[in-house]
C-alpha positions as MATLAB code, in Angstrom:
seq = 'XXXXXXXXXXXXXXXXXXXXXXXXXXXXXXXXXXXXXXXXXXXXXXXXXXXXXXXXXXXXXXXXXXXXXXXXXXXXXXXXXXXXXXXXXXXXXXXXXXXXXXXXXXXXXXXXXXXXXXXXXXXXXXXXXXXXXXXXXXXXXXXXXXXXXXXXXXXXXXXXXXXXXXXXXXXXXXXXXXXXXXXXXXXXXXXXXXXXXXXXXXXXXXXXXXXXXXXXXXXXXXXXXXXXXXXXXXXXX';
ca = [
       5.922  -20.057   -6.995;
       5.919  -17.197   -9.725;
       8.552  -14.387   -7.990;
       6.558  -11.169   -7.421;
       7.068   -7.355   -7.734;
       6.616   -5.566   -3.913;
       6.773   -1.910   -3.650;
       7.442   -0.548   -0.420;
       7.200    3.294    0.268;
       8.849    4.580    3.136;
      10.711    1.272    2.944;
      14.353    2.148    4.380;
      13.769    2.218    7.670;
      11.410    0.833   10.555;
       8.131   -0.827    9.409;
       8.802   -0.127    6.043;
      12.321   -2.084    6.034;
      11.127   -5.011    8.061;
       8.630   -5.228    5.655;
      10.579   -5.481    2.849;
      13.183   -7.882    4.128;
      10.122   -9.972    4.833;
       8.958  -10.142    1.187;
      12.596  -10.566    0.235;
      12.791  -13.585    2.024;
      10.404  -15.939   -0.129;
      12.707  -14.312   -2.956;
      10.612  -11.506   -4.331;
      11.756   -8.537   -6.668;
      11.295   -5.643   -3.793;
      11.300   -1.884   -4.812;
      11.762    0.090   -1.838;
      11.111    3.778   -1.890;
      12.122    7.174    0.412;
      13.085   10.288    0.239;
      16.512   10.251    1.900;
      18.972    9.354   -1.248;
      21.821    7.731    1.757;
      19.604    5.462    3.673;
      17.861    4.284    1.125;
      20.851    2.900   -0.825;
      22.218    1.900    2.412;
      19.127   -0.469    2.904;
      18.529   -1.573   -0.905;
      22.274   -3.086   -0.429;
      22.114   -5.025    2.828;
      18.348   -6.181    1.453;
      19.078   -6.826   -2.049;
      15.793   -5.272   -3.144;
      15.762   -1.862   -5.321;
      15.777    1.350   -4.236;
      14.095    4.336   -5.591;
      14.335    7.566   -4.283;
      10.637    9.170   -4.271;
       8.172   11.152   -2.674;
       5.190    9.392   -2.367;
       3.485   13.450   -1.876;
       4.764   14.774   -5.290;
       2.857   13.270   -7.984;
       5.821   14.387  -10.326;
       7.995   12.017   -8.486;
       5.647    9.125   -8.401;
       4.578    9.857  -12.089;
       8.686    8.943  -12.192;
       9.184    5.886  -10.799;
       6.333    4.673  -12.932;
       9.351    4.331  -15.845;
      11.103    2.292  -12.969;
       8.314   -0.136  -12.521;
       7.444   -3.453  -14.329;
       4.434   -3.228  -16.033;
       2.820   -5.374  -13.282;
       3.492   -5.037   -9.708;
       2.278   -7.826   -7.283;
       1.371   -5.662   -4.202;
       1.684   -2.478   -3.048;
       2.322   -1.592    0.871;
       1.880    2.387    1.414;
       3.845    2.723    4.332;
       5.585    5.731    3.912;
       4.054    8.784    6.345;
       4.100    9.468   10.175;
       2.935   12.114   12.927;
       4.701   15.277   11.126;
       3.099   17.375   13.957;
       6.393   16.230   15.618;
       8.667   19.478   15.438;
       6.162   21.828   13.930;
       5.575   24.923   15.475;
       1.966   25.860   17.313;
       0.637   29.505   15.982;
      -2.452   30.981   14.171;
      -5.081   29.620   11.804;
      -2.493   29.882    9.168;
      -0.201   27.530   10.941;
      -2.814   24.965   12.039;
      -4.133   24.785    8.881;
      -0.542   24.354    7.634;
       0.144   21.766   10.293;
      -3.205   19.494    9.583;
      -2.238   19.753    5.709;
       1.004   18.517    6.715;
      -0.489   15.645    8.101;
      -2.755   14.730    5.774;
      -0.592   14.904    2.989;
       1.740   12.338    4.720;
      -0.437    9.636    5.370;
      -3.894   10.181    3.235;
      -2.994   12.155    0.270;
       0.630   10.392   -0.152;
      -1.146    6.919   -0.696;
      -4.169    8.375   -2.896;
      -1.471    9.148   -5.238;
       0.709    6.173   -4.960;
      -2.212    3.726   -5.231;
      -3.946    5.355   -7.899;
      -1.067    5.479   -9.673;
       0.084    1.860   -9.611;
      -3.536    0.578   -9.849;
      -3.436    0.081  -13.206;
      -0.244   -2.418  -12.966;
      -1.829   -4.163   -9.837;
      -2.061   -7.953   -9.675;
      -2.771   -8.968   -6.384;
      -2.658   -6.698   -2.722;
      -2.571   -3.299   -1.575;
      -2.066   -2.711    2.613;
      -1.955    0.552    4.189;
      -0.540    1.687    7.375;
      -2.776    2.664    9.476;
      -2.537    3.685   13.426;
      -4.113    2.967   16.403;
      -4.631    6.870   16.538;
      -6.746    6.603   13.505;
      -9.411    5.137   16.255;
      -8.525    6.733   19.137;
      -7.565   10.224   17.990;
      -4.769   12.117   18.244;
      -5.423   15.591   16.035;
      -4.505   15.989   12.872;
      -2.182   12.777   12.569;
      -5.693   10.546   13.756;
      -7.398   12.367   11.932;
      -5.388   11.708    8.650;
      -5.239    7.997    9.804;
      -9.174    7.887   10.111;
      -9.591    9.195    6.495;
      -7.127    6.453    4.868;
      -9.648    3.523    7.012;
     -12.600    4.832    5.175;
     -10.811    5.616    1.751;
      -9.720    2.284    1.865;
     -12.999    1.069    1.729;
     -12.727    2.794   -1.651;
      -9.859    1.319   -2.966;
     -11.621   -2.251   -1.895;
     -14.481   -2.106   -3.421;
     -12.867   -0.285   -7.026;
     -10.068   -3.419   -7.348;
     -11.941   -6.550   -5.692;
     -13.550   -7.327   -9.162;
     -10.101   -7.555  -10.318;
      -9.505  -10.190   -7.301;
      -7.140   -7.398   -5.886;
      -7.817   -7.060   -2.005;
      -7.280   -3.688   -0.079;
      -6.241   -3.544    3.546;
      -5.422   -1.604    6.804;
      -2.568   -2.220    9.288;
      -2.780   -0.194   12.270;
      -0.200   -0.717   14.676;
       0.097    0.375   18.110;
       3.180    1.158   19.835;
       5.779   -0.719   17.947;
       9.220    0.016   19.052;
      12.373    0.593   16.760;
      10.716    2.533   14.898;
      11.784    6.776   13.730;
       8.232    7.848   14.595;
       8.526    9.458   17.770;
      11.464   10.971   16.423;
      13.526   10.530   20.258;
      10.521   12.506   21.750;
       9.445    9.379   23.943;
       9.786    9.557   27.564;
      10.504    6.525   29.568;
       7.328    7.483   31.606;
       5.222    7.610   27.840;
       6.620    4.200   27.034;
       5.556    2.808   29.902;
       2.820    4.175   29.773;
       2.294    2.552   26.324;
       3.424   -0.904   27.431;
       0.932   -0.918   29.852;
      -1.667   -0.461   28.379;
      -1.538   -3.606   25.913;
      -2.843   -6.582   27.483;
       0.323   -8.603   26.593;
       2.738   -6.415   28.145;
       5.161   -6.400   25.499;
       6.195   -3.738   22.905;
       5.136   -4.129   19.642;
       8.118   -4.941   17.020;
       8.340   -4.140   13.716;
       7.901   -7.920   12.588;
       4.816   -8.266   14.283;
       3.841   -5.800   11.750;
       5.622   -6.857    8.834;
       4.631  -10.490    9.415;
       0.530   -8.439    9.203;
       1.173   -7.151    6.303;
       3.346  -10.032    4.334;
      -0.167  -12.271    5.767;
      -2.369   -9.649    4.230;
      -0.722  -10.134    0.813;
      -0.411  -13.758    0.798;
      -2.863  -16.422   -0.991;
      -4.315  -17.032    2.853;
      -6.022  -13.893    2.775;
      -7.332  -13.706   -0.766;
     -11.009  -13.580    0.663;
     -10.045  -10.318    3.237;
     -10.690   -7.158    1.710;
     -11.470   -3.550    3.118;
     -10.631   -4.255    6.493;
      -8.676   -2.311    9.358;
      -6.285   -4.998   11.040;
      -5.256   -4.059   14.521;
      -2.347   -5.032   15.730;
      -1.413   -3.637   19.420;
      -1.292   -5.986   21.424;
      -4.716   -5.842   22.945;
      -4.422   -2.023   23.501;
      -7.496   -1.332   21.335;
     -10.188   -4.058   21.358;
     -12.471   -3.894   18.358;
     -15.364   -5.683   17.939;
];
């Protein structure tokens, strides 16, 4: 099998790093990006896969790891992003509309640019990280998640004549993850294992193994789709 190129944003930690270490296994070329210069390198070394430092929200810095890139890259997983309403400060209209910018910028806006970017070079996948919010709601953060679903549809129908599929993972509570950023209560996360019908937390494999699925020959024939994995906590029909 021919080795491929994965990029990874947000790909030092969580998610993003299980993720990577998952394409790494079947011996792929892995660029992993971040923003955070130290834990970056930190996980490119115990990986082996590339790190480039990058802020998938600056389009100066993604215009620059273009010159880092091979001119074709296999798949593309936009993971970077998260609930940045964690820590920001309540106020007036200035500062909500500050706050859902914020938001949207993180998980909408940050793969726009990434993905539009790289299309041009793209061979064979792009997944997205979605949420379980993005269905549910949860202000601006769902909100942001909801728009990057129906973009997607987008991005699906623009590359599947170029046999390139485009797809959605939206996990639900997956533990060992940064997103709650120590903010969860042991009350809230039992309150979030109970709610999934298997009565398990999710782990970052079970969404790594999604995503590594979604970019694999298996699923050539899935394409602008929102994958839900949350252990039954969100049934979708």
């Amino acid at each position: 099998m021919r080795v491929r190129t994965v990029v990874v944003t947000g790909g030092a930690t969580g998610i993003g790093r299980a993720t990577a270490e998952r394409f790494r296994a079947d011996g792929d070329e892995v660029v992993i990006t971040g923003r955070r210069a130290d834990v970056l390198e930190k996980t490119a070394a115990d990986l082996g896969a590339r790190g480039v430092v990058c802020d998938a929200t600056d389009p100066a810095q993604i215009e620059r790891l273009l010159w880092e890139l091979p001119d074709h890259v296999d798949v593309l997983v936009n993971n970077a992003g998260g609930n940045t309403d964690f820590g920001r400060p309540d106020g007036d209209l200035a500062q909500l509309k500050a706050n859902w910018l914020a938001n949207l910028e993180a998980n909408l806006i940050s793969a726009v640019l990434t993905t539009t970017a790289l299309a041009p070079r793209l061979t064979t996948a792009v997944v997205h990280l979605g949420s379980i919010a993005g269905a549910r709601g949860a202000g601006s953060y769902g909100a942001s998640k909801a728009g990057l679903a129906m973009w997607n549809a987008d991005v699906a129908a623009e590359l599947g004549p170029r046999g390139i599929t485009s797809n959605v993972v939206a996990p639900g509570f997956t533990a060992d993850t940064e997103f709650f950023q120590g903010r969860l209560t042991d009350q809230r996360r039992e309150t979030l294992l109970q709610a999934t019908l298997t009565k398990r937390e999710g782990e970052v494999d079970d969404i790594a193994g999604t995503i590594h699925f979604l970019a694999s020959p298996a699923a050539r024939h899935l394409t602008g789709q929102v994958l839900h994995v949350n252990g039954g906590a969100l049934i979708t029909r």
